[in-house]
N, C-alpha and C positions, 0 to 999 in steps of 0.2 A: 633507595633513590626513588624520589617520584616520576610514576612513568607518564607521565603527560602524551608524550607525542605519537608511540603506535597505534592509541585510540583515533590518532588523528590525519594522521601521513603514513602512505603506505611505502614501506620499504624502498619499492624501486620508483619514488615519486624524485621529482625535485631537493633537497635538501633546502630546509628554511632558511639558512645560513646564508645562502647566495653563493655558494662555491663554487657552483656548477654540477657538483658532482652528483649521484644519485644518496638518498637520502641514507642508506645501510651503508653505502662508501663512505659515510663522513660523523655528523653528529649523533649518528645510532650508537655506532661503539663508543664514541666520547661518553654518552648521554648515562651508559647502562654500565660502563666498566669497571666502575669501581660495586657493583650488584655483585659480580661474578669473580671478584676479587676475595682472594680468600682469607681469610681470618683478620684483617690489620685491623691493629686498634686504631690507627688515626682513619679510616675511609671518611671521604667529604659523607657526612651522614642524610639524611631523608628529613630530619629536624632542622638540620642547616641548611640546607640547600631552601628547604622550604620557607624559613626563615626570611634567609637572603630575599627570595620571591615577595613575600608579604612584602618585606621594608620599601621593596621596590615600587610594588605596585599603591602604596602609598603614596611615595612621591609622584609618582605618572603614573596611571593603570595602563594595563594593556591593551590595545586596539583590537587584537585575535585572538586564538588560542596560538597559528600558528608565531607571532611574534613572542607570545610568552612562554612555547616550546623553543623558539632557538636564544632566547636570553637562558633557558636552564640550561639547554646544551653548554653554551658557550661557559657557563659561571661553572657549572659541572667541570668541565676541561681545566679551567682554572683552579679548582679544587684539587683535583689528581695529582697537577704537576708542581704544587709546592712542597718544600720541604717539609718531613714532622719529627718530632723528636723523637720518636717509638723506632722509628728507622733509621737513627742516626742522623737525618736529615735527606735520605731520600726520598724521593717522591710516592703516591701511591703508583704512579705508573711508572716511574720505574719500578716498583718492586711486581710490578703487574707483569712486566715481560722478564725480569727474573724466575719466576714461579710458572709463568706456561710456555719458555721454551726453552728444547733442551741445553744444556752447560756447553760453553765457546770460550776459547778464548779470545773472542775478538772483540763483541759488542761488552755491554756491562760497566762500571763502576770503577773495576780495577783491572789492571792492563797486568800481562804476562809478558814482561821483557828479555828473558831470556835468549839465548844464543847458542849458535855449534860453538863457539868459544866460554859458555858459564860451565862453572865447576858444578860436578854434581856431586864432587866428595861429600862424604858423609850423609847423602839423601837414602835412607834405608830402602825402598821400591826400587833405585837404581841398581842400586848392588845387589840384590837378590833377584831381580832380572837380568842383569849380568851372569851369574855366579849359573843360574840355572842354563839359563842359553848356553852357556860355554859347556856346562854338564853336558847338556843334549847334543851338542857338535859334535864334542871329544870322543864321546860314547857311538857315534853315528847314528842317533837314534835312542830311545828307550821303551822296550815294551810295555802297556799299560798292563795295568793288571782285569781281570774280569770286570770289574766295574767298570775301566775305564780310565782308571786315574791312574798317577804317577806311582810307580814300584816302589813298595816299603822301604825299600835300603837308599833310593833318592827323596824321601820323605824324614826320613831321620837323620839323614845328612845337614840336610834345610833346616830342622828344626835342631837339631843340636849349632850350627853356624852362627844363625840367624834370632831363632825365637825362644828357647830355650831359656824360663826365667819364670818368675812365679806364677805366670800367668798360664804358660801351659809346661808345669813343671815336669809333667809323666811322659816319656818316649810314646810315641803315637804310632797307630800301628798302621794310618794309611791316612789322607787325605784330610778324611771327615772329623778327625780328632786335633787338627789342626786349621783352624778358619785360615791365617794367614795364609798359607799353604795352597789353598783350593783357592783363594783367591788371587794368588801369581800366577797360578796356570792357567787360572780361568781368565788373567784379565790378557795375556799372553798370547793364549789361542785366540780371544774375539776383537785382540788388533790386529791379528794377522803374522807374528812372529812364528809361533812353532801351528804346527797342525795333528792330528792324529790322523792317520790311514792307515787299515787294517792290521786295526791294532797296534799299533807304533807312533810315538810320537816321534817325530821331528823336526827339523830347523826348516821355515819358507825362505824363498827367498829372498825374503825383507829381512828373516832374521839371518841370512849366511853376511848378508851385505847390510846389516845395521852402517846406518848413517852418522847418527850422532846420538849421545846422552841426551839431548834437548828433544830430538824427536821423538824416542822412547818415549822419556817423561812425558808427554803430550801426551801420546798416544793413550800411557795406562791413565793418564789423570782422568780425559776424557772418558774412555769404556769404564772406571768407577766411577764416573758423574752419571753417566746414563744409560749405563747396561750392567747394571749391579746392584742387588737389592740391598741396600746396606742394613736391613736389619734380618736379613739372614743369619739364624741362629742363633739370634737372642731372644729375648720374654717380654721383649717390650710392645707395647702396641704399632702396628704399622705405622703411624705418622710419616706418611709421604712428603707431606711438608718440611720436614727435616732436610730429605733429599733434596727438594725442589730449591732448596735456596742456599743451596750450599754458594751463590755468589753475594749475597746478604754473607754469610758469615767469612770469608774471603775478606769482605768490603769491614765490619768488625773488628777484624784482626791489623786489619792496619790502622783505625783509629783509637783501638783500645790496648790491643797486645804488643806494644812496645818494651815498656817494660815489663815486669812482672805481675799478673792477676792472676786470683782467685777463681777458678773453673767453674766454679757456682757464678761469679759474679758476669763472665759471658752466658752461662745459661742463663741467668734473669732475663738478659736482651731481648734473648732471644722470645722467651717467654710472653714478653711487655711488648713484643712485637708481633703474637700471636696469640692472642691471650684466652682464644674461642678454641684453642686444642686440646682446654679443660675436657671438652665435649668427648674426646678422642680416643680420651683413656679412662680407665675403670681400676684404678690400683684400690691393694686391699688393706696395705700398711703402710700408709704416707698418702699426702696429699697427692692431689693432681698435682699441683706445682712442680712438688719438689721431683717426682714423677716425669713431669718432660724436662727438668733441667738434667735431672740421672742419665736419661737418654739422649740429649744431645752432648755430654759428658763424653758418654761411653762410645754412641757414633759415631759424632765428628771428629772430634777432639782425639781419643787414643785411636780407635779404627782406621779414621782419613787422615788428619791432619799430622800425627807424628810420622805415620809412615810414607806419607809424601813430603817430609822435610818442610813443614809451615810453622812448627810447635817444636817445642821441647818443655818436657816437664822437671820440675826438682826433686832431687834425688830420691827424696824420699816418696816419691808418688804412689806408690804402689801400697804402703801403708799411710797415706793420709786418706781422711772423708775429702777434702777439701783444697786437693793440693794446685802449686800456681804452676803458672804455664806464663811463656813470654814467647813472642814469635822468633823464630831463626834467624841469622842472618842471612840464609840462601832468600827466606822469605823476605824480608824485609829490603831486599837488592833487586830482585825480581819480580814481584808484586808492587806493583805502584797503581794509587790512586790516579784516575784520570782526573 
């Protein structure tokens, strides 16, 4: 983006715009925000905008510099907020306040309708938030073990229930040998449901007096949106970015996973929609590409989205490179575009 205007106007001057406001309260963040914007392929570019500028100053030149800084502002601001195709049609800013704040379900793209009256049958994170709670009550408590974590014989219960499947086909001898596992208890204890003290876990009293399946769900979706490393534990490169837009791919899922696609073919999007995350990664056998589609595969898609009931795969998932996926019908009832 051409920076015209801090050579020219100081921060807390006037804004050229005539706002009123001071100049960093108004056309500064317009002027620079798609600069600090991360990766999109569509940002209003420094070629265009500058472009824009020539054509203009053709037709009429500028009187100032400061008139020819708030015509960038403004045409800037105009750039951010159109629709592009890399984003399905959202703006760059919207995808600007998707990516630097943290996951809500309030503001954003797609609304979370849900209710103390939605079914949460067959949401996989319900029931094993269930199923443990109730363990911990029954039991009055559960002593951790030295580490700290959940007692081998409530860890093999869980995972014979629940996870038990090709994916972690060998009995686990504690926590760490089960991701899913460490991350019910962990997303459990940092909403506030169970606690440990002195070496004991047990039920808070959020969790003796759970409310409803809807506020659960809220609770763990939210502390895995923003207090959970989701690539913990795997080989892939951090890409934050993944995390950061988990309402981009929310928003995805409902214009594209209606029916039935091909897992690759939502990685693309994603991809086409961040296409500077080549930067990010260093694979040794396969492209970048195919690289961050693997990884938003394996993150979002089986980590997040099956076990928060958004996805369901075809049967054969587990042995295809390339299997399809179509959204829920929890999801697709509850997720609505605004």
């Amino acid at each position: 983006m051409l920076k015209f205007v801090p050579m020219f106007i100081g921060r807390n001057d006037p804004c050229p715009c005539q706002s009123g406001k001071k100049y960093k309260k108004c056309c500064l963040g317009k002027m620079h925000s798609s600069d600090s914007f991360h990766g999109g392929a569509a940002n209003p570019t420094s070629e265009e905008l500058f472009e824009t500028l020539r054509e203009e100053a053709q037709k009429k030149p500028f009187d100032s510099v400061i008139e020819l800084s708030a015509f960038a502002a403004k045409k800037a601001q105009q750039m951010n907020q159109r629709g592009v195709p890399e984003f399905l049609g959202l703006s760059p800013d919207q995808m600007h306040k998707i990516i630097y704040r943290p996951f809500s379900f309030e503001p954003g793209p797609v609304a979370f309708v849900a209710n103390d009256q939605t079914s949460f049958e067959g949401v996989p994170i319900i029931q094993e938030a269930i199923h443990l709670l109730n363990q911990i009550g029954a039991e009055g408590g559960l002593k951790a073990t030295q580490k700290g974590n959940l007692p081998r014989v409530v860890v093999r219960e869980l995972w014979e229930r629940f996870y038990k499947s090709k994916v972690y086909p060998f009995p686990p001898t504690g926590e760490e040998d089960c991701r899913p596992i460490f991350s019910l208890r962990y997303w459990l204890q940092e909403s506030g449901y169970i606690k440990k003290r002195q070496g004991k876990f047990s039920l808070t009293r959020k969790g003796q007096h759970l409310r409803s399946n809807n506020e659960l769900y809220r609770d763990l979706f939210q502390c895995a949106a923003n207090r959970f490393n989701w690539g913990y534990g795997d080989r892939y490169a951090e890409l934050p970015l993944l995390q950061q837009t988990l309402e981009f791919h929310l928003f995805v899922l409902t214009q594209k996973a209606r029916d039935w696609i091909a897992t690759k073919d939502l990685g693309l999007i994603f991809f086409n929609a961040f296409p500077t995350l080549e930067r990010e990664v260093r694979p040794q056998y396969r492209e970048a590409k195919d690289e961050i589609i693997s990884c938003f595969k394996f993150r979002f898609l089986h980590r997040f989205a099956e076990r928060f009931g958004l996805v369901e795969f075809t049967k054969d998932s587990i042995f295809a490179t390339d299997p399809q996926i179509k959204a829920t019908a929890f999801f697709q009832e509850n997720f609505i575009c605004r």
